[in-house]
C-alpha positions in Angstrom: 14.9 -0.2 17.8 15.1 3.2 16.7 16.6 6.2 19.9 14.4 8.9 20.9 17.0 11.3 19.1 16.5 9.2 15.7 12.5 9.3 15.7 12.6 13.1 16.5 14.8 13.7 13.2 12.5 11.4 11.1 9.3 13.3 12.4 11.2 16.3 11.5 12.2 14.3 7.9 9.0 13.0 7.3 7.2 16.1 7.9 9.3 18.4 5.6 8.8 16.0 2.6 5.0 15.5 3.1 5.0 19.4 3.3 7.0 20.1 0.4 5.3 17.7 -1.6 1.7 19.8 -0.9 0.4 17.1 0.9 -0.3 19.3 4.4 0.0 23.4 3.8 0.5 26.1 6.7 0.1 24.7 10.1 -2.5 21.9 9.4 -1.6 18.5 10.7 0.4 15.9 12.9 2.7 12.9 13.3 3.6 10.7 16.1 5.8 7.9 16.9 5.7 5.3 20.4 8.4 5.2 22.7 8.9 2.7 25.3 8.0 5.5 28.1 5.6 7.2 26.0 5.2 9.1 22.4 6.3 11.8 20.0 4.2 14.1 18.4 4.1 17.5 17.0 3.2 20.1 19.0 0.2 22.3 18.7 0.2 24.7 15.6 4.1 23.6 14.2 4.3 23.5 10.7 5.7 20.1 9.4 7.7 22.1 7.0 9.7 23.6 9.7 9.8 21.4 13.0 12.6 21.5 15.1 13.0 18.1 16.6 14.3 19.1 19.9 11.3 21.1 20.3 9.1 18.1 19.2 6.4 17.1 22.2 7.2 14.2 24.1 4.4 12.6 26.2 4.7 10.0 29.2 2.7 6.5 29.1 0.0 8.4 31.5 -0.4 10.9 29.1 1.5 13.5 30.5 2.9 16.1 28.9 6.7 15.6 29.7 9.2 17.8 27.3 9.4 20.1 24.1 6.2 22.1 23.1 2.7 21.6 24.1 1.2 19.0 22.2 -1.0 18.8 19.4 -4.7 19.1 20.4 -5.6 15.6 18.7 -3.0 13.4 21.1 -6.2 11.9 22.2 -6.8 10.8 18.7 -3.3 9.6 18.4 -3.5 7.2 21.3 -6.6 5.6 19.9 -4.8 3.8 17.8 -1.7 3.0 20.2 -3.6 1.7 23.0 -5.5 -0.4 21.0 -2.7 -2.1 18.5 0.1 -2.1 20.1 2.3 -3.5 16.9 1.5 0.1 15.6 4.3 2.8 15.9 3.5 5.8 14.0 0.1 8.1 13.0 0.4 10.5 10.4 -2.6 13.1 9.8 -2.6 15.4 7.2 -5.7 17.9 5.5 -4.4 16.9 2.0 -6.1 18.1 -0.4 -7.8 16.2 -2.5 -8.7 13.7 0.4 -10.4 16.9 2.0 -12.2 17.5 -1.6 -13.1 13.8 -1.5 -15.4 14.3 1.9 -17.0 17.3 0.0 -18.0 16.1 -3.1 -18.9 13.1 -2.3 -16.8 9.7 -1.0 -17.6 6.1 -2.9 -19.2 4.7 0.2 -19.0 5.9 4.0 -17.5 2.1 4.6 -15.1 2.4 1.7 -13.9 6.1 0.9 -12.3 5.2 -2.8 -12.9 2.3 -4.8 -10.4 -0.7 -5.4 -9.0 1.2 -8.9 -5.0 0.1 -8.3 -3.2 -2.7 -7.2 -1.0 -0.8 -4.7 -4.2 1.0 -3.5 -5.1 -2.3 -2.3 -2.0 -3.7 -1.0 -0.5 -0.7 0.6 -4.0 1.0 2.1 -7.2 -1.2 2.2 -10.4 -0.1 3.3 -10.9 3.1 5.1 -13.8 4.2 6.3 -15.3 8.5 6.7 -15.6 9.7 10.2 -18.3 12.6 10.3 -17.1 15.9 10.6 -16.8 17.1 14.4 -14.2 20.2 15.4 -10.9 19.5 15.6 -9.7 17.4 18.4 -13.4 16.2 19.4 -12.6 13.4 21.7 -15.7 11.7 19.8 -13.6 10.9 17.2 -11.2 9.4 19.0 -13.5 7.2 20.7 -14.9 6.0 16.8 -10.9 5.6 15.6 -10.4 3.2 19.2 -13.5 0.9 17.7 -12.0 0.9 14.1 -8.5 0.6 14.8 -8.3 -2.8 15.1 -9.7 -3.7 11.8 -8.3 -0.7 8.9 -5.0 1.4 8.4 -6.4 4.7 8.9 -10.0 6.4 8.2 -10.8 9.8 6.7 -12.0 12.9 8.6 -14.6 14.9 6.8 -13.6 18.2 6.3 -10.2 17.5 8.1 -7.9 14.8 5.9 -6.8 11.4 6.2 -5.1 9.9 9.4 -3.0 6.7 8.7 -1.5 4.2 10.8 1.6 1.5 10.6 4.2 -0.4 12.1 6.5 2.7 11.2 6.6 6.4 10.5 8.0 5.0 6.9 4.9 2.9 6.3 2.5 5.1 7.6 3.6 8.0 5.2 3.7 6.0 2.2 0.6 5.0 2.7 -1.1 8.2 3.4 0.5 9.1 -0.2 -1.2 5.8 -2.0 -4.3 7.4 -0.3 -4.2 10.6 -1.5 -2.8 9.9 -5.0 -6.1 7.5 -5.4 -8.1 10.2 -4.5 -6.7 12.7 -6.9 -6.8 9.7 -10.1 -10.4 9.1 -8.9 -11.7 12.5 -8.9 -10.1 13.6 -11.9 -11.7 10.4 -13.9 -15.2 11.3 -11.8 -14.7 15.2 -12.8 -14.0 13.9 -16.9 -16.9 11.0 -16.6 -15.0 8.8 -17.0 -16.4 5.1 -15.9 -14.3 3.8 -12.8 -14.5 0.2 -12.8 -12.6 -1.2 -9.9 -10.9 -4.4 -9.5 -13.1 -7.3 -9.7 -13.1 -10.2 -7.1 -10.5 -12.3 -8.7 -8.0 -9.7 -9.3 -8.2 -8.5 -5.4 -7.9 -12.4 -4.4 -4.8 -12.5 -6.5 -3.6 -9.6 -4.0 -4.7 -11.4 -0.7 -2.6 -14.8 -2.0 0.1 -13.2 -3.6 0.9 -10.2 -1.1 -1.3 -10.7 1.8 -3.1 -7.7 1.0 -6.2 -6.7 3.8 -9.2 -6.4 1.4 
C-alpha cells in the first residue's frame, strides 16, 4: 500500500506528464487518490503542470476539508465514484482536447462516445458514455457518475473532458490517454471521410476471452 507522502508525489508526477504532453492546458482539471482516512485531490485552480504535493488537498472520510489547499470544486464528482466502487483508487479529469472537440462536433452515440476502432481501445477503456453539459462542479453530475459508476471506467463531460477511473492513479492515466488518442484517430478519419468500420463481434469476443476485456 502506497504512504500518503508517495501518492502526493505521483499526483504531482502524473499531473506534470499529462500537462506536458497537452493533454490538460492552464488550470483546467483534477486528480485524486483514496486514502484509508480519506482522499487526495488537487486543489481548486492548481495547474497539474506545477503542483506542489505538500500543498496537495487532503480530505477526511466525512468529507472534510482537512490539510493543504482548498479543494477542487468537483470533490463531489470525485466521490461518486469512490463511494460507490470501493476497488477504485484514483480519478483523473482532464478538458483534453480533442475529447472536448468530440462533444462538439458530434460523439458516435450518447451510450458509446467513440466506436470500437482498436484493440487497446477496447481492452484498456470500454464503453463510456456523454454526460450533458451542466457548469462545472454541478452536483447533478455527480449524482449521474454515482448511477454509472458501477458499470464503465469513466464517462465524458460535454464541453468539459473526460473523467476516468481505476484501481490506480497509473491505470487511470493510461487510460484517459487510450481515450483521447481514439478520439483524435477518429476525428481525423471522420474530418478526411474516411469510412470507420469498427471491430466486428468476433474480434471484440476474442478480446473478452483472451484479456477479459469489459465490452
Amino acid at each position: 500500500m502506497s504512504t500518503e507522502s508517495t501518492l502526493r508525489e505521483e499526483i504531482a508526477r502524473t499531473g506534470k506528464s499529462l500537462f506536458d504532453r497537452g493533454y490538460t492546458v492552464g488550470t483546467a482539471g483534477n486528480i485524486s487518490t483514496r486514502l484509508d482516512d480519506g482522499w487526495l485531490i488537487t486543489s481548486t485552480d492548481a495547474c497539474l503542470g506545477q503542483l506542489d504535493p505538500a500543498r496537495i488537498a487532503k480530505v477526511s472520510l466525512a468529507g472534510d476539508w482537512v490539510s493543504g489547499d482548498k479543494p477542487s470544486k468537483t470533490l463531489a464528482l470525485h466521490r461518486a465514484v469512490y463511494d460507490h466502487q470501493p476497488e477504485m483508487r484514483a480519478v483523473v479529469h482532464t478538458h483534453s482536447t480533442h475529447l472536448v472537440a468530440l462533444t462538439l462536433a458530434g460523439v458516435w452515440q450518447p451510450d458509446d462516445v467513440l466506436p470500437p476502432i482498436t484493440p487497446y481501445f477496447v481492452m484498456k477503456v470500454g464503453h463510456v458514455p456523454l454526460i450533458a453539459y451542466r457548469r462545472p462542479g454541478d452536483p447533478a453530475v455527480a449524482h449521474q457518475v454515482r448511477e454509472l459508476a458501477a458499470s464503465v471506467r469513466g464517462v465524458l463531460l460535454e464541453r468539459l473532458g473526460p473523467v476516468m477511473w481505476h484501481r490506480s492513479l497509473r491505470e487511470a492515466s493510461a487510460a484517459l490517454e487510450e481515450l483521447e488518442e481514439t478520439a483524435k484517430l477518429y476525428l481525423m478519419l471522420r474530418h478526411q471521410r474516411i469510412a470507420i468500420e469498427p471491430l466486428d463481434e468476433s474480434q471484440i469476443g476474442e478480446l473478452r476471452q483472451t484479456f477479459g476485456a469489459r465490452w
